[in-house]
BAVOLO-675277 format. One record per residue (C-alpha): x, y, z; residue number from 0; residue in three letters. Coordinates in nm, 3 decimals. Example, Ala and Ser with C-alpha at 12.3 -4.5 7.8 and 13.67 -1.06 7.14 Angstrom:
<atoms>
+---------+---------+---------+-----+------+
!    east !   north !      up !  nr ! rest !
+---------+---------+---------+-----+------+
!   1.230 !  -0.450 !   0.780 !   0 !  ALA !
!   1.367 !  -0.106 !   0.714 !   1 !  SER !
+---------+---------+---------+-----+------+
</atoms>
This chain:
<atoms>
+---------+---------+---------+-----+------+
!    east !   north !      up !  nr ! rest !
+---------+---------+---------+-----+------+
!   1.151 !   0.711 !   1.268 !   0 !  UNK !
!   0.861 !   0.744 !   1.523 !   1 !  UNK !
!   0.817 !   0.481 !   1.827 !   2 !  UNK !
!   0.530 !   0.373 !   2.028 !   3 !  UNK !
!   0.509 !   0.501 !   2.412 !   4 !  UNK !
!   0.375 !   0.228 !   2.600 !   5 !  UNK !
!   0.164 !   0.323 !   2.909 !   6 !  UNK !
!   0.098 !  -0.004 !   3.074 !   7 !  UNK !
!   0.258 !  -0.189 !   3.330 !   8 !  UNK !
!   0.277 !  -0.508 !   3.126 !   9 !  UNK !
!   0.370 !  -0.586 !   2.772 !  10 !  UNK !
!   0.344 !  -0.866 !   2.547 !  11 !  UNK !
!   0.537 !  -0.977 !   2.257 !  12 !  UNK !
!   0.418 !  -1.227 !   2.017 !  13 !  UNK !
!   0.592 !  -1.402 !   1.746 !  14 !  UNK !
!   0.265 !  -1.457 !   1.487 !  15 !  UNK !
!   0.220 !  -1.730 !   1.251 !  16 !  UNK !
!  -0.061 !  -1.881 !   1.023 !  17 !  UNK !
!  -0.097 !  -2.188 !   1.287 !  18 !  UNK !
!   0.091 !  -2.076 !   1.617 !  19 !  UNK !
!   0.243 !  -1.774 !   1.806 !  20 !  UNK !
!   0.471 !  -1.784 !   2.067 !  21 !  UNK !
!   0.413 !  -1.499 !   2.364 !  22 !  UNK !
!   0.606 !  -1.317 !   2.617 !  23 !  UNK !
!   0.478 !  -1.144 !   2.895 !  24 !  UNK !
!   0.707 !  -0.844 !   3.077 !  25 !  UNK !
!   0.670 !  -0.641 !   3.292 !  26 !  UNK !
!   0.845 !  -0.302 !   3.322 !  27 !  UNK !
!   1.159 !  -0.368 !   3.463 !  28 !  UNK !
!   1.178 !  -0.646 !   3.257 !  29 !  UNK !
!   1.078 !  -0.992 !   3.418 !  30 !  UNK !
!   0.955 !  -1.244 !   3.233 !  31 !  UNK !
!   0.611 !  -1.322 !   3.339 !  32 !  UNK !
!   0.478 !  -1.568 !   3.045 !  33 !  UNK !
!   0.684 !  -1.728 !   2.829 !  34 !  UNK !
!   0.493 !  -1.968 !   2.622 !  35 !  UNK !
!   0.376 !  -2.132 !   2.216 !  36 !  UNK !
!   0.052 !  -2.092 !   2.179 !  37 !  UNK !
!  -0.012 !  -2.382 !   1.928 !  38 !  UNK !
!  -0.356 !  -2.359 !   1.694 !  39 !  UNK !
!  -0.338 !  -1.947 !   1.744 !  40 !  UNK !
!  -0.596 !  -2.074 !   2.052 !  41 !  UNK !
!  -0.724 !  -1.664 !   2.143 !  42 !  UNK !
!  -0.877 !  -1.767 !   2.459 !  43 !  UNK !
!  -0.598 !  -1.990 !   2.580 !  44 !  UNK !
!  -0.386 !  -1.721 !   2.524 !  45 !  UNK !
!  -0.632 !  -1.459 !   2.731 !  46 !  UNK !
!  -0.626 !  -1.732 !   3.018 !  47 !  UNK !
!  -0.237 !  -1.752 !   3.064 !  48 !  UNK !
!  -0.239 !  -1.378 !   3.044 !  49 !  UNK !
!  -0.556 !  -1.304 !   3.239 !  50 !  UNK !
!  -0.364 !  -1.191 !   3.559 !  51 !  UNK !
!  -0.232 !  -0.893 !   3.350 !  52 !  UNK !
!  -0.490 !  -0.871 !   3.138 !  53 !  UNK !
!  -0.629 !  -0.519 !   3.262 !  54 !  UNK !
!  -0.297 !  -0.314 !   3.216 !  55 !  UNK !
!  -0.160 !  -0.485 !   2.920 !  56 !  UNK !
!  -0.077 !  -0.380 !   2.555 !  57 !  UNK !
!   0.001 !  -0.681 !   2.289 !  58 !  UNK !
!   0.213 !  -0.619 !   1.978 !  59 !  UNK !
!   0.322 !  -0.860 !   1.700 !  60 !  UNK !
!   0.499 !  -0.810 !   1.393 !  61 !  UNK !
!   0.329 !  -0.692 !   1.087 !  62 !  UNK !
!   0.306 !  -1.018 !   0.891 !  63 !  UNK !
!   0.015 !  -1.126 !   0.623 !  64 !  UNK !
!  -0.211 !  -1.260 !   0.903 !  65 !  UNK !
!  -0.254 !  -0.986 !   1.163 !  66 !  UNK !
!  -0.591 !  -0.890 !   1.124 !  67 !  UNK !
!  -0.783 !  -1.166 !   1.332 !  68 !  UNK !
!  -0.511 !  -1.062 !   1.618 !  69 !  UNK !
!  -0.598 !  -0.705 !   1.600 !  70 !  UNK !
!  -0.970 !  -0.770 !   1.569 !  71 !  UNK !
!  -0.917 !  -1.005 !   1.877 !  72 !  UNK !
!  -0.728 !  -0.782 !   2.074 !  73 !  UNK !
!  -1.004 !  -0.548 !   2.015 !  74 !  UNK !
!  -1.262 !  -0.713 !   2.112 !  75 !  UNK !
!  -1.117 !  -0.821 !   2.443 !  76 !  UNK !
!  -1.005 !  -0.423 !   2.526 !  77 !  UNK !
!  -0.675 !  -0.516 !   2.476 !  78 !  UNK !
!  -0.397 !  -0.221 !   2.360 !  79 !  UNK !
!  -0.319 !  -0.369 !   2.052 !  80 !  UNK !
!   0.058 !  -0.190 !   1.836 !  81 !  UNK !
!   0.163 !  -0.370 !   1.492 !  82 !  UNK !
!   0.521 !  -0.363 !   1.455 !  83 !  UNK !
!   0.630 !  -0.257 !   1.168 !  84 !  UNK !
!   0.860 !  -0.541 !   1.021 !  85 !  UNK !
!   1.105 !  -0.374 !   0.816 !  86 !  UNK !
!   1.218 !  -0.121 !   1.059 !  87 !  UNK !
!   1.218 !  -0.363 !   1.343 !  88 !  UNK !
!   1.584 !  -0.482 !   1.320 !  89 !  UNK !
!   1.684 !  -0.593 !   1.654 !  90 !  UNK !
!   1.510 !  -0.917 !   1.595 !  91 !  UNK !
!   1.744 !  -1.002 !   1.309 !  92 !  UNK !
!   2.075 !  -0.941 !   1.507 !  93 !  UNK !
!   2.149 !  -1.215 !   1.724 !  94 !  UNK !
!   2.343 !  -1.506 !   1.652 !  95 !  UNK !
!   2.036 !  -1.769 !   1.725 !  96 !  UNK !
!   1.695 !  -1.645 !   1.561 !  97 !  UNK !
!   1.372 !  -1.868 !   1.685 !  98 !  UNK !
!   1.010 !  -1.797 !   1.841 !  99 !  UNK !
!   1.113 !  -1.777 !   2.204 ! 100 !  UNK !
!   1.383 !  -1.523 !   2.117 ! 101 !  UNK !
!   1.206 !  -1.354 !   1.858 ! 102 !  UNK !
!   0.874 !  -1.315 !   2.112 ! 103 !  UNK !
!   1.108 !  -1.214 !   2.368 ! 104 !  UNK !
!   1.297 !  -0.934 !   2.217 ! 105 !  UNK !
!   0.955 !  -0.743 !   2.047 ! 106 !  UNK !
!   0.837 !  -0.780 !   2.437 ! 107 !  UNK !
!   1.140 !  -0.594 !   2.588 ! 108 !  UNK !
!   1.140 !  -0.329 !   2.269 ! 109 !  UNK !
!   0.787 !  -0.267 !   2.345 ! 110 !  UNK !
!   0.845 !  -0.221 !   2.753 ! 111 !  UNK !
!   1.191 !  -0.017 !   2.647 ! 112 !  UNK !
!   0.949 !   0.239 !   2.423 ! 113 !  UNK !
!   1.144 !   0.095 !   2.079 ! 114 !  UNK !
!   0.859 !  -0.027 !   1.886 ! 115 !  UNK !
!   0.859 !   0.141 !   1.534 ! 116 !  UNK !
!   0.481 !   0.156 !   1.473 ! 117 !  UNK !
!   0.293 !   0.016 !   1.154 ! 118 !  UNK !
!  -0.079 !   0.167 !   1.084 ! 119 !  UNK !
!  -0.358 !  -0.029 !   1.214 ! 120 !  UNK !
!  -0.561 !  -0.027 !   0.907 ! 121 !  UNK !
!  -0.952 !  -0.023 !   1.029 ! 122 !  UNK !
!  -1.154 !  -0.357 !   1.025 ! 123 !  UNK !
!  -1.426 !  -0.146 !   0.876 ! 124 !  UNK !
!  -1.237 !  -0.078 !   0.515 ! 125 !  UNK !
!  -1.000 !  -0.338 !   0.537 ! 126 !  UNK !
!  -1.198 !  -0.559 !   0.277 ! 127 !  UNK !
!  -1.284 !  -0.280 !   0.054 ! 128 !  UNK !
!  -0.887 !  -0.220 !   0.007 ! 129 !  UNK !
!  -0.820 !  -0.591 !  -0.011 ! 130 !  UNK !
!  -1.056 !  -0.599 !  -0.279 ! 131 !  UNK !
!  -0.901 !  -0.260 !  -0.446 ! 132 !  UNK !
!  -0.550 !  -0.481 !  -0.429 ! 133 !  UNK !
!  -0.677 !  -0.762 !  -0.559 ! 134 !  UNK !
!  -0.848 !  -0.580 !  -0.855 ! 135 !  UNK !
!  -0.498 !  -0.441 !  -0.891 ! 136 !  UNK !
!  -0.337 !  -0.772 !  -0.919 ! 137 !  UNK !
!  -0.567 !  -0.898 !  -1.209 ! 138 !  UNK !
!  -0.468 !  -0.581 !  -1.451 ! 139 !  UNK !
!  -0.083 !  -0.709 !  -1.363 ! 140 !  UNK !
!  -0.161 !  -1.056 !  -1.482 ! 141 !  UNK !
!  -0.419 !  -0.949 !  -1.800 ! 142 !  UNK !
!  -0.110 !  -0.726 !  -1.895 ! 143 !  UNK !
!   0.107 !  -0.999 !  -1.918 ! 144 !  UNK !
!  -0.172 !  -1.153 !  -2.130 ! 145 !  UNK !
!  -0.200 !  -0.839 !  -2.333 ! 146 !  UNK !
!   0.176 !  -0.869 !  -2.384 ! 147 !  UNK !
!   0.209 !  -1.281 !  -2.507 ! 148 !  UNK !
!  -0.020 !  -1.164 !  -2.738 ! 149 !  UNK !
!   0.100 !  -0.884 !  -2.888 ! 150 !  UNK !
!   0.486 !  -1.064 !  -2.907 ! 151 !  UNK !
!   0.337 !  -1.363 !  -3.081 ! 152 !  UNK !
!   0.316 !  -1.198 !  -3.410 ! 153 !  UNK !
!   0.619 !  -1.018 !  -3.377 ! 154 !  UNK !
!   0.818 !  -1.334 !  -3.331 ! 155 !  UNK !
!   0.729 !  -1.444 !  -3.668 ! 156 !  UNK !
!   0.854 !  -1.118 !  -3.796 ! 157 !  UNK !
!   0.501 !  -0.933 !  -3.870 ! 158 !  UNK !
!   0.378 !  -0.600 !  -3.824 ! 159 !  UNK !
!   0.225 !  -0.484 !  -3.465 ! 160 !  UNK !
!  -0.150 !  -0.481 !  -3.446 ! 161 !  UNK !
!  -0.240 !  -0.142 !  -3.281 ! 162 !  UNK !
!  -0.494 !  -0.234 !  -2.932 ! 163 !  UNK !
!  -0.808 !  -0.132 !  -2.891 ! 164 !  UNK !
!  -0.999 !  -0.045 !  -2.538 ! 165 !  UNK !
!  -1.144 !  -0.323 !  -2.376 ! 166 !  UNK !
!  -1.462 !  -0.263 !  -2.405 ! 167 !  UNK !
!  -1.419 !  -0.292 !  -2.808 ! 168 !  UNK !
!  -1.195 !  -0.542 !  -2.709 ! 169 !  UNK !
!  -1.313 !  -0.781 !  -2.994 ! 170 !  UNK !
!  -1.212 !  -0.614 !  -3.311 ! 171 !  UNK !
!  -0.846 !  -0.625 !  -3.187 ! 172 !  UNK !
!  -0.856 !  -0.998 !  -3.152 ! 173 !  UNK !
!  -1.048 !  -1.025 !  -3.520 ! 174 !  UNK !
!  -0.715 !  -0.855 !  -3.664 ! 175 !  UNK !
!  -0.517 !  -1.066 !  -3.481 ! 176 !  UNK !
!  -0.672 !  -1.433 !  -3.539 ! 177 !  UNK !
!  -0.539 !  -1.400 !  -3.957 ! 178 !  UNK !
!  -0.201 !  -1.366 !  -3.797 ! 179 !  UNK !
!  -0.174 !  -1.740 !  -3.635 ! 180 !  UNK !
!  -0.167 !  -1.988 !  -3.890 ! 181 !  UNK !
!   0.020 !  -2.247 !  -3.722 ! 182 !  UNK !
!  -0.248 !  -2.511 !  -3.533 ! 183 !  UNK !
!  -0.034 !  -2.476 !  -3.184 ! 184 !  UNK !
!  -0.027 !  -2.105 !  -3.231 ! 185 !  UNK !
!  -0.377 !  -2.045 !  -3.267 ! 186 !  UNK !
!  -0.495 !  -2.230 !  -2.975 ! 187 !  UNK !
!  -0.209 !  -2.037 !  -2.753 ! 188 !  UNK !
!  -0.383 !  -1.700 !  -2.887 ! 189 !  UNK !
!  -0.733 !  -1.807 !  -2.872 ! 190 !  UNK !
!  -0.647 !  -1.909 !  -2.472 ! 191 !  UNK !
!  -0.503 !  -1.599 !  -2.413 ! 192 !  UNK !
!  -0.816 !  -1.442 !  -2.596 ! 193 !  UNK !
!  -1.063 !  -1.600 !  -2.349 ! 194 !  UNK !
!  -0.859 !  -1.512 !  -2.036 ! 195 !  UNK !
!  -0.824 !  -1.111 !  -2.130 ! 196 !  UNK !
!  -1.203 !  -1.121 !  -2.220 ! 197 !  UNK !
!  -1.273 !  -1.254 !  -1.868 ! 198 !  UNK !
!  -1.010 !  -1.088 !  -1.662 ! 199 !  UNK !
!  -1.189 !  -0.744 !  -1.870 ! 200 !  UNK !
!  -1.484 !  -0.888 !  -1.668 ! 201 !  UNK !
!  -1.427 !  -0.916 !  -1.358 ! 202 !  UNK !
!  -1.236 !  -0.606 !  -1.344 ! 203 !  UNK !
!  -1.497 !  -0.436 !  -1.475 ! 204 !  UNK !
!  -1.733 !  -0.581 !  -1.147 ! 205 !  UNK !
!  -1.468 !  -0.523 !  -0.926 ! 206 !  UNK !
!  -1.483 !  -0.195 !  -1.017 ! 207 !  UNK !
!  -1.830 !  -0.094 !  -1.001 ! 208 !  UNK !
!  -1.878 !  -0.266 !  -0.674 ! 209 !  UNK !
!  -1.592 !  -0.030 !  -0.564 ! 210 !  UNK !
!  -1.690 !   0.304 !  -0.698 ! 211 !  UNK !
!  -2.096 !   0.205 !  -0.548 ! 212 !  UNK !
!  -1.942 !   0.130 !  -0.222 ! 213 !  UNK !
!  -1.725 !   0.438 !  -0.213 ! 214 !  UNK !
!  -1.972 !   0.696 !  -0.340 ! 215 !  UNK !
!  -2.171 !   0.580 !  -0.043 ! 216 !  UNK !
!  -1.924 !   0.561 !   0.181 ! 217 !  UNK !
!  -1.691 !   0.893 !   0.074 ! 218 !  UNK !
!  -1.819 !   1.046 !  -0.141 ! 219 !  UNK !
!  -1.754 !   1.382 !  -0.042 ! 220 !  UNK !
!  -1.317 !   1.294 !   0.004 ! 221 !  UNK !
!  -1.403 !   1.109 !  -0.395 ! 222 !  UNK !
!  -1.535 !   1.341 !  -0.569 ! 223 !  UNK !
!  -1.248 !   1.613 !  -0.450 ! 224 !  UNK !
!  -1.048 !   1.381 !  -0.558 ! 225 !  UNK !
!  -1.137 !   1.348 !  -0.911 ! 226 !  UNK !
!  -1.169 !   1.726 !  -0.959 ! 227 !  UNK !
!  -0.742 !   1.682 !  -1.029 ! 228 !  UNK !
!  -0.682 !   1.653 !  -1.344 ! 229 !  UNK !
!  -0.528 !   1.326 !  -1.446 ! 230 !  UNK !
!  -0.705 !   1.164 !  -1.136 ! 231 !  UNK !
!  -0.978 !   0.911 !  -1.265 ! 232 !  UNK !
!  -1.201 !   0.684 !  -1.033 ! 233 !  UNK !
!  -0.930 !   0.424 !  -1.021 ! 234 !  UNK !
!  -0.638 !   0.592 !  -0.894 ! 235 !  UNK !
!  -0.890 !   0.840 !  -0.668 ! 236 !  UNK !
!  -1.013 !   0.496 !  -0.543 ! 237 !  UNK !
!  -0.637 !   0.397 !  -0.465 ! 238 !  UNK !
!  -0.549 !   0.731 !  -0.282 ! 239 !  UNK !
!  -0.832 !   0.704 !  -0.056 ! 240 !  UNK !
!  -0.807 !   0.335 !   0.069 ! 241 !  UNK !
!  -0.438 !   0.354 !   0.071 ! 242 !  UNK !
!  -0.405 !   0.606 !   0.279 ! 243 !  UNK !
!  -0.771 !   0.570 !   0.472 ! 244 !  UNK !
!  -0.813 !   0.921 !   0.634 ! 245 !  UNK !
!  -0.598 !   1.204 !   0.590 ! 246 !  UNK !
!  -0.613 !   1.256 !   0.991 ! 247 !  UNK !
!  -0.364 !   0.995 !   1.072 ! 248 !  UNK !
!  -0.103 !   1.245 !   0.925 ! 249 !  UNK !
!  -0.031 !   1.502 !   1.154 ! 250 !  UNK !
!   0.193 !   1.720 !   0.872 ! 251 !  UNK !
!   0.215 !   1.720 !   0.514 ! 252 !  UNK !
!   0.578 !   1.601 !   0.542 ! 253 !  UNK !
!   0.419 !   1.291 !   0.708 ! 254 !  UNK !
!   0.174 !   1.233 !   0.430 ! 255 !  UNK !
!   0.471 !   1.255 !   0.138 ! 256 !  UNK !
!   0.706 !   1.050 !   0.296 ! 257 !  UNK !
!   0.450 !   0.761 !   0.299 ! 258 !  UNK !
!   0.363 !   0.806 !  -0.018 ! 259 !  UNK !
!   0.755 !   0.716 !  -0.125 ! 260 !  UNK !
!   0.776 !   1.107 !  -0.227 ! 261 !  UNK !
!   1.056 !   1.191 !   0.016 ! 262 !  UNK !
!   1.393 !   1.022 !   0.044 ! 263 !  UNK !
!   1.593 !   0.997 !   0.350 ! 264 !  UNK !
!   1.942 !   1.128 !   0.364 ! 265 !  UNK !
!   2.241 !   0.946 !   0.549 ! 266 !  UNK !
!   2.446 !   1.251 !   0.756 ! 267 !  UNK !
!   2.778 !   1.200 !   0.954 ! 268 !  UNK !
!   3.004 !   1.457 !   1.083 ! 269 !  UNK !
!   2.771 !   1.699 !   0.930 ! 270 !  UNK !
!   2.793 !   1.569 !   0.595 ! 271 !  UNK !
!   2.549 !   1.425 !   0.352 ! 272 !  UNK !
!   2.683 !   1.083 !   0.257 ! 273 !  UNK !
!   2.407 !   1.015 !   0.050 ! 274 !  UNK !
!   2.032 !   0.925 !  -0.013 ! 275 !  UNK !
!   1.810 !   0.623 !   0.147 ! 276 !  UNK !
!   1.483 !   0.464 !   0.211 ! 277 !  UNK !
!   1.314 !   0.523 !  -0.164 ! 278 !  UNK !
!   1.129 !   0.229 !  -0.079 ! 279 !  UNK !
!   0.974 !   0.279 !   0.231 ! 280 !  UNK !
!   0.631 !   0.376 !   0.245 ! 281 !  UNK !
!   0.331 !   0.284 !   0.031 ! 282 !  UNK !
!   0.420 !   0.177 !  -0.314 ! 283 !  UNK !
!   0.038 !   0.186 !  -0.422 ! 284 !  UNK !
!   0.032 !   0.607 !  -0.322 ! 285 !  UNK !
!   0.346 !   0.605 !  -0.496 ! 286 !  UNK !
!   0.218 !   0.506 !  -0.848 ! 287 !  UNK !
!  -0.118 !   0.668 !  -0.809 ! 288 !  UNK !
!   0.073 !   1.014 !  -0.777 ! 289 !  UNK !
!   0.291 !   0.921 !  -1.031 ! 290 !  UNK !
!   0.009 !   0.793 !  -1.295 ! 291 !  UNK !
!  -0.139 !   1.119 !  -1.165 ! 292 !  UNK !
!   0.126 !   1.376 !  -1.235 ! 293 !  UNK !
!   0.195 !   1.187 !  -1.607 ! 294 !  UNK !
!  -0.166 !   1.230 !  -1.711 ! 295 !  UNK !
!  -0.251 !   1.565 !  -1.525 ! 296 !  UNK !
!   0.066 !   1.731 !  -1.746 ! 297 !  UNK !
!  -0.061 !   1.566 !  -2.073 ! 298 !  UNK !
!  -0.453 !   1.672 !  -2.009 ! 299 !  UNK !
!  -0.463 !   1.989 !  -1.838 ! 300 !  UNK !
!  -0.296 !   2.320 !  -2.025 ! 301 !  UNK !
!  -0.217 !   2.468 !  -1.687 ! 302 !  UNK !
!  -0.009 !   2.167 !  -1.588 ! 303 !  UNK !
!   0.169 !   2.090 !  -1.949 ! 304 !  UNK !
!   0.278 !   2.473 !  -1.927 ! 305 !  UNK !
!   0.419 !   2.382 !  -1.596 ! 306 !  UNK !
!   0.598 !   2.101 !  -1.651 ! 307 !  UNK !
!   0.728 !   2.256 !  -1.921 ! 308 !  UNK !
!   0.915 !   2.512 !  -1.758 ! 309 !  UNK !
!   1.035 !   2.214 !  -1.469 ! 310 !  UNK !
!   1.198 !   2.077 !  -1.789 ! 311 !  UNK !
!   1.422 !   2.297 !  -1.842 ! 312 !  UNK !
!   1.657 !   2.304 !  -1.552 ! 313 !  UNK !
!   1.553 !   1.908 !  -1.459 ! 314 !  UNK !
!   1.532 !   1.582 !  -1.656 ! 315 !  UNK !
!   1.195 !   1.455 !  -1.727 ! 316 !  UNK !
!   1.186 !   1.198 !  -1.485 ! 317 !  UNK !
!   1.260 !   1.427 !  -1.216 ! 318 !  UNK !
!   0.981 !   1.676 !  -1.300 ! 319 !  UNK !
!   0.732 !   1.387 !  -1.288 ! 320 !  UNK !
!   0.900 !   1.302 !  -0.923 ! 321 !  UNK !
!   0.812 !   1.711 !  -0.813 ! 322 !  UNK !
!   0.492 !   1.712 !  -0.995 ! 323 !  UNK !
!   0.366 !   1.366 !  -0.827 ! 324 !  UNK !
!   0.498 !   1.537 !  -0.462 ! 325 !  UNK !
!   0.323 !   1.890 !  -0.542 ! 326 !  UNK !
!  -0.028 !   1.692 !  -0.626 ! 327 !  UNK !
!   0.027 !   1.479 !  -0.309 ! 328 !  UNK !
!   0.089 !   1.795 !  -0.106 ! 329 !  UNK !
!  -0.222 !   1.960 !  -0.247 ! 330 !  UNK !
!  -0.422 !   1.611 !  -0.229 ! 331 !  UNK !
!  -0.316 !   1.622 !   0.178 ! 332 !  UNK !
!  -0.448 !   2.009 !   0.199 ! 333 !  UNK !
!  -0.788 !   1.961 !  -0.034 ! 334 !  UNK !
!  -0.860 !   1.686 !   0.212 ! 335 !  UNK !
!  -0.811 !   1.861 !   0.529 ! 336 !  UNK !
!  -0.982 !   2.152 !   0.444 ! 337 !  UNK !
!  -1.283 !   1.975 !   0.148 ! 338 !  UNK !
!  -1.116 !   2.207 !  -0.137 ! 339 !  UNK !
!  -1.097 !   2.139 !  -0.482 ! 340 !  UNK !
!  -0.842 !   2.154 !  -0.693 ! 341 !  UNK !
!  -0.737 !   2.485 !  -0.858 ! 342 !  UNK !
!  -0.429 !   2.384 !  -1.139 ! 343 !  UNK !
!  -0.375 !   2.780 !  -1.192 ! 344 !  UNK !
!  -0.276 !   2.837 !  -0.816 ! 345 !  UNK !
!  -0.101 !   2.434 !  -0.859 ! 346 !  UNK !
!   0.094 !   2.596 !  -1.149 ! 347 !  UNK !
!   0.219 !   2.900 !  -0.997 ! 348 !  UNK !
!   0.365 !   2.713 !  -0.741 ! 349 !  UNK !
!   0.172 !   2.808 !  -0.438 ! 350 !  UNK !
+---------+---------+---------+-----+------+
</atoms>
């Protein structure tokens, strides 16, 4: 775990919500300078009460749902701005009364004592761009689940699967299927779920060339390296690159993996491996692009199949698709870095 080194001589904590935060004001030995609610989120309220301190002052808050008009503020006003990162901040949690005033007053002495665990400030610039990525990512969950009611109906009433087409030939699947519902109440659950896969298949598809337009004009360079891995399509290349926004922010490889949920931590006492932790830390979004990745790149590429082929015989198959989604984030981390393609000979020898 890394922490943020503070190098002013005052430091603010602030419990954020959606309609109020509560601040803190310290100073390095620890004296409570400001200790206040802030009702409405009022920014320039908040810049008055601290305006004595204002030049020497860094601000950090918790990373909850709403940060980004803080860290935009904070910005703007030439304020040192840290997002804590929520999960690993635990000393929060451990007292026996929990409210804003404590809460606001513990992130301000862990930020003066050098014990913030840091979140990534992701930049205003691409911030929407992702968002939108995300939320393009949330309509395939729920058309899936659309996709799914549909295919179950006919199985309920004991009847042979109807094999699915590709959504853009979406039609003919649902002309097989309509013979299938001859119940009233059935048919018009089928024919809903019909019109709501034919217009989630729309708006995905917008989403999706807004995205692509947007990033061949914006990186196109970091895209198309991306897609020259096979089993990496514009989707999950579009994933990689606004999930983990530039590859500089990683100052090793190791650092890069472990975000993408690749590595697992180990718990060690006495100089003895008790076990494994922290599978879930990270980015889950890297995680299944490198995962989608390795899946397709062994089914589609020779090179790769041959390679996971010989991983298969001393591992199970889920663990070769766990090595082979950590080798193509390794080499995704170094193609960046360097604007390589991808070579799957050297991948599959290992190098």
């Amino acid at each position: 775990m890394k922490f943020y080194r503070t190098t002013t001589e005052y430091n603010c904590g602030i419990d954020l919500h959606s309609r109020q935060m509560y601040i803190c004001v310290m100073d390095k030995e620890g004296n409570k300078l400001v200790h206040t609610n802030v009702t409405g989120n009022d920014f320039g309220y908040f810049l008055s009460r601290v305006q004595p301190y204002r030049g020497d002052l860094t601000v950090c808050c918790e990373c909850t749902f709403n940060w980004y008009w803080l860290a935009d503020a904070c910005a703007a006003a030439e304020i040192e701005f840290v997002l804590a990162h929520a999960l690993y901040v635990k000393a929060i949690h451990g007292g026996k009364n929990k409210n804003d005033r404590i809460d606001s007053e513990k992130l301000a002495h862990l930020l003066r004592s050098n014990l913030i665990p840091p979140a990534y400030v992701y930049p205003a610039a691409k911030r929407s761009v992702r968002d939108l990525m995300r939320r393009r990512t949330t309509f395939v969950w729920k058309r899936t689940e659309l996709l799914h009611h549909l295919t179950c109906m006919p199985l309920v009433q004991g009847q042979a699967p109807v094999a699915k087409c590709q959504h853009r030939v979406r039609e003919r699947w649902f002309e097989q299927l309509r013979p299938r519902f001859d119940e009233p109440m059935r048919k018009i659950s089928a024919e809903a779920d019909m019109y709501l896969i034919k217009e989630y298949d729309k708006i995905i598809d917008r989403l999706e060339r807004v995205i692509v337009k947007e990033t061949r004009k914006e990186q196109g360079r970091d895209f198309a390296l991306l897609k020259t891995i096979h089993g990496i399509g514009d989707i999950l290349a579009l994933t990689i690159l606004y999930e983990m926004d530039t590859v500089d922010r990683f100052p090793r490889v190791q650092d890069f993996c472990s975000y993408c949920r690749l590595v697992k931590g180990s718990v060690a006492s006495a100089g003895k491996i008790k076990g494994l932790r922290g599978a879930k830390l990270g980015n889950p979004y890297l995680r299944w692009a490198f995962g989608e990745a390795a899946v397709i790149g062994k089914r589609s590429n020779p090179d790769l199949n041959r390679y996971g082929k010989q991983l298969e015989a001393h591992n199970p198959k889920p663990v070769v698709n766990a090595i082979l989604a950590n080798k193509l984030a390794r080499s995704v981390y170094f193609m960046l870095k360097h604007g390589k393609g991808f070579d799957p000979k050297l991948f599959a020898k290992g190098l």
